[in-house]
C-alpha positions in Angstrom: -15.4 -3.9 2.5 -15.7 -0.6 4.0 -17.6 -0.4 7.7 -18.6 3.1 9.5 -14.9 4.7 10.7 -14.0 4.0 14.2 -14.0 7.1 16.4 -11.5 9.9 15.5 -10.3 9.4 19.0 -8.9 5.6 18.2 -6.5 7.2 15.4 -2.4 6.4 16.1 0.0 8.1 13.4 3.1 6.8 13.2 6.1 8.4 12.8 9.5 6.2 12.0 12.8 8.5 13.6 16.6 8.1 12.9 18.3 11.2 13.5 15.4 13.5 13.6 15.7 15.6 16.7 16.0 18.5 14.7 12.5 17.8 13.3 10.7 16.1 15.7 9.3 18.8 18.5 8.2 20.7 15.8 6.1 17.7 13.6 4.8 16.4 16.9 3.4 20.1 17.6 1.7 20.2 14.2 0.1 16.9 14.5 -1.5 17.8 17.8 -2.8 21.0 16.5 -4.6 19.3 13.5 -6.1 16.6 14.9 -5.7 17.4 18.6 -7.3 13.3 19.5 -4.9 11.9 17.1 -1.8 10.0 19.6 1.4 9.8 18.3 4.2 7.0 18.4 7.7 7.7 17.6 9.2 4.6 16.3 12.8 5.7 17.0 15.6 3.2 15.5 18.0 4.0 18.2 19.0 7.2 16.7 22.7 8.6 17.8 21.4 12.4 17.7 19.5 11.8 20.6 15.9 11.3 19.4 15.0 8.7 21.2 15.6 10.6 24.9 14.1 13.7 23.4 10.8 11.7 22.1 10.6 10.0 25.8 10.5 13.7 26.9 7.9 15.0 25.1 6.2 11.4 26.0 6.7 12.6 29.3 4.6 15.6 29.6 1.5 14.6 26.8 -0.1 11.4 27.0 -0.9 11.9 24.2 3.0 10.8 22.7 4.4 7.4 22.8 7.5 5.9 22.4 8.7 2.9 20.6 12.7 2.1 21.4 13.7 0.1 18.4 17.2 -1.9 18.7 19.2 0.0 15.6 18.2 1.2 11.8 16.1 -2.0 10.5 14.7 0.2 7.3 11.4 1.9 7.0 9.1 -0.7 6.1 10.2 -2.8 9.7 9.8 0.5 11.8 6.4 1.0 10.3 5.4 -2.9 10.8 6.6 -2.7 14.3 4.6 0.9 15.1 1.0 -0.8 13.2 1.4 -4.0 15.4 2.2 -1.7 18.4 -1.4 0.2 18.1 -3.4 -2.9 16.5 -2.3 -4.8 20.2 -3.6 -1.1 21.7 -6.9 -1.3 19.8 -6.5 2.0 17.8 -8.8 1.8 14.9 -6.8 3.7 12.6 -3.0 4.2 12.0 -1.5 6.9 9.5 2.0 6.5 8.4 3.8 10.3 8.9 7.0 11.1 8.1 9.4 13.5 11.1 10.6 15.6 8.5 8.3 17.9 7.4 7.6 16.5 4.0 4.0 15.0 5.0 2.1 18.0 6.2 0.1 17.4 9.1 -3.0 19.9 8.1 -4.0 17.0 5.5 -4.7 15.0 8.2 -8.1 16.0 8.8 -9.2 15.6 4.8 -7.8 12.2 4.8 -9.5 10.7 7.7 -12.9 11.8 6.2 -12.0 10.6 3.4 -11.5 7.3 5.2 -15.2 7.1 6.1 -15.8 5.6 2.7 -12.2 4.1 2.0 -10.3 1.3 3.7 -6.8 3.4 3.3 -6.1 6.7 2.0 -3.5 7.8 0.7 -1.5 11.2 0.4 -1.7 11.5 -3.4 1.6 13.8 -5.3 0.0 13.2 -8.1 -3.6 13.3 -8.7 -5.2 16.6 -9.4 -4.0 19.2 -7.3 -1.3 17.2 -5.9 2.0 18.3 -6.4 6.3 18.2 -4.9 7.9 21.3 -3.2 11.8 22.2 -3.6 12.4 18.7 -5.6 15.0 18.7 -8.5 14.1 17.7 -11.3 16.4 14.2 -11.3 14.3 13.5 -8.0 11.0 14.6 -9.7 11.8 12.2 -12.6 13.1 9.4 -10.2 9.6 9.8 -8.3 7.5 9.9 -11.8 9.4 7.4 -13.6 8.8 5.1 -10.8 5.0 5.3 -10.1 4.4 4.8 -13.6 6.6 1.7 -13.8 5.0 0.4 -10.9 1.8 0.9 -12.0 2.5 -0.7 -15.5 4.0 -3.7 -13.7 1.5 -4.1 -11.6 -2.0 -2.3 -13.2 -2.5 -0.2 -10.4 -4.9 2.5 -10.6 -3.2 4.0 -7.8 -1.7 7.5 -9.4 0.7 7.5 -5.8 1.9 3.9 -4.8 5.2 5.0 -3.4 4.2 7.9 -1.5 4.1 7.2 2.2 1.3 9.5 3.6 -1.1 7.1 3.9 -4.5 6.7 7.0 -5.0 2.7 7.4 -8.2 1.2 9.1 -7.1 -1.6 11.4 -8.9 -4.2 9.9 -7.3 -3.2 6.3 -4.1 -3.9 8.1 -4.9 -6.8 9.7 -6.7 -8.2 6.3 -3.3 -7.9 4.0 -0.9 -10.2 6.1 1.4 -8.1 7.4 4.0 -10.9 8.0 4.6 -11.8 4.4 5.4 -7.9 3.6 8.8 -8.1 1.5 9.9 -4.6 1.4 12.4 -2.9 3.9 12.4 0.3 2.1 10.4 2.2 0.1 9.3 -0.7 -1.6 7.3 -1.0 0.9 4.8 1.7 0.3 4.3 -0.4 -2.8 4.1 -3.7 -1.0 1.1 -2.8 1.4 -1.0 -0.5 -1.2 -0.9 -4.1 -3.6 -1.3 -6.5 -1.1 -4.7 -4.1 -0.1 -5.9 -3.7 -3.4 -5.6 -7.7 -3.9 -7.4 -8.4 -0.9 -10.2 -6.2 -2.0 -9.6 -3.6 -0.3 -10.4 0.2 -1.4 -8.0 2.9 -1.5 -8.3 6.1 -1.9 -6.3 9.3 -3.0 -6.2 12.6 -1.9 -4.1 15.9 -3.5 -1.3 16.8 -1.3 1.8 19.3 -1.8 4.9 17.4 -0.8 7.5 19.5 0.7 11.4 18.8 0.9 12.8 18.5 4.3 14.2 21.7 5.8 16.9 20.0 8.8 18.3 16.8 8.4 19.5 13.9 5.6 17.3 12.2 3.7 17.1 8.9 3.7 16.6 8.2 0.5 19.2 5.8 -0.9 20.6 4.1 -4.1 20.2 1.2 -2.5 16.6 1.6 -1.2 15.8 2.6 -4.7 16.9 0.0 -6.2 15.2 -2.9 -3.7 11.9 -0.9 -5.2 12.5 -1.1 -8.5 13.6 -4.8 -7.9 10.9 -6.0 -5.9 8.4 -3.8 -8.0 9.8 -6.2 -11.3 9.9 -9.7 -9.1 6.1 -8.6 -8.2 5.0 -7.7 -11.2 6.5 -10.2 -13.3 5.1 -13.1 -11.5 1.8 -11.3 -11.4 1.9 -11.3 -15.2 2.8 -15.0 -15.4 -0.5 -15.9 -13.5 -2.3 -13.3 -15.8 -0.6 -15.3 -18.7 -1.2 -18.7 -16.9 -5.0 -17.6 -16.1 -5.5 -16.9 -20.3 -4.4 -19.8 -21.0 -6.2 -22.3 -18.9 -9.1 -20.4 -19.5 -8.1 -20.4 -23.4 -7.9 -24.2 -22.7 -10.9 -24.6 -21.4 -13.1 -23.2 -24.2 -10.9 -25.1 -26.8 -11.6 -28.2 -24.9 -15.8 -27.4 -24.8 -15.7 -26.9 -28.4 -13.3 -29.4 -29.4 -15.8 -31.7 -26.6 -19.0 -30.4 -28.7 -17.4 -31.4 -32.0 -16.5 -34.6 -31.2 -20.0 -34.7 -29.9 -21.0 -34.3 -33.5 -19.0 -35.8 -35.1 -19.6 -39.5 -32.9 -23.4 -38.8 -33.6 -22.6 -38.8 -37.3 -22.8 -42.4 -37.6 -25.7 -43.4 -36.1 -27.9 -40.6 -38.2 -26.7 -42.2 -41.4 -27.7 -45.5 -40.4 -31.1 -44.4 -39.0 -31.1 -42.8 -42.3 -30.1 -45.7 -44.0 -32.6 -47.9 -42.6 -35.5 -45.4 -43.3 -34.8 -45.6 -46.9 -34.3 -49.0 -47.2 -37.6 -49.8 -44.9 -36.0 -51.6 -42.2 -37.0 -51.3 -38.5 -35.4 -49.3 -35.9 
């Protein structure tokens, strides 16, 4: 489904803020460097640190930067909704998802938008070859792992990375996977849009990247948020296996119906070949 990239200069990334101010001036620097016709939107939550008034300030002097005031803390997943239907209504062609903190490094950027030339997403990959995590402990590392692989078992995904959240979109991938039926708030949500491409026929690619731990600020990475995963992950892929099982069966159906069809078949012409038989033997007409 893949069509010739739009022009570097349509590309939005997206970056979600709650208290990030510590983070954001120096992301938003990085970002311009590597791809210096990339804009930017903050999608601030209505941070209490101030983010917010310091994003419309650095909105202020590059027009480049754009700001989108969001009412309160909605979760990731809305934020990121809200900043893709911001720049499909501006007509950017393509729309990365970047985290404030540090963790997505902006120098992939460039690798992953070639990449895009023959993908309809790519994604910042942790762990395909040459990927790896910075500064994780090993509970987090295991946390990470142990998810991926239950996602992709639920799910059979081919995708090494569903839950990481570096990801380039083309527009139309993101307006071909309904983004109004999206389920996720969290980081179930990474999980969410990757499936709902790959369904849709969509092709996603994976790139290596080192992830790095945030240096300023609290991650936002929750009990809670792990658990909606993990629950929406099972609710997905449970129902996903259902239609599998439903699929085999009518199609198990099916053939026993043909062959039970054929041998009736048989069977009803047995009859009528014994008396045609019959009558041979005995000389009597047809």
């Amino acid at each position: 489904m893949t069509d010739p990239m739009p022009s570097l200069e349509r590309v939005l990334v997206i970056i979600p803020t709650y208290n990030e101010s510590e983070n954001l001036r120096p992301i938003t620097a990085r970002i311009r460097a590597a791809v210096p016709d990339a804009h930017i939107l903050v999608a601030d939550d209505n941070s209490p640190d101030g983010t917010g008034a310091l994003a419309d300030e650095l909105a202020a002097v590059d027009d480049h930067i754009h700001v989108l005031h969001r009412r309160g803390k909605e979760g990731l997943g809305a934020a990121y909704i809200a900043g893709f239907r911001w720049g499909l209504d501006q007509g950017y062609g393509v729309l990365v998802e970047h985290d404030a903190d540090g963790s997505h490094q902006p120098e992939y950027l460039p690798a992953m938008l070639e990449r895009l030339r023959t993908a309809d997403a790519v994604k910042g990959s942790r762990y395909v070859k040459g990927g790896s995590t910075k500064g994780w402990p090993l509970h987090r590392q295991l946390l990470s792992r142990g998810g991926n692989l239950w996602t992709r078992l639920m799910l059979g995904l081919r995708v090494k990375d569903a839950t990481g959240g570096f990801t380039a979109w083309r527009a139309a991938t993101l307006r071909g996977i309904d983004l109004d039926g999206v389920e996720a708030a969290g980081y179930g949500f990474q999980v969410d849009l990757v499936w709902r491409a790959l369904r849709n026929g969509f092709k996603v690619a994976e790139i290596p990247i080192e992830f790095i731990e945030r240096e300023y600020g609290d991650s936002k990475m929750s009990g809670t948020i792990v658990a909606e995963a993990m629950l929406l992950t099972t609710q997905w892929g449970l129902r996903y296996r259902a239609g599998q099982a439903r699929q085999a069966a009518g199609k198990f159906g099916h053939a026993a119906g043909e062959l039970s069809q054929d041998a009736g078949d048989k069977v009803a012409a047995v009859p009528g070949r014994l008396t045609r038989w019959w009558r041979a033997r005995n000389g009597a007409g047809s």
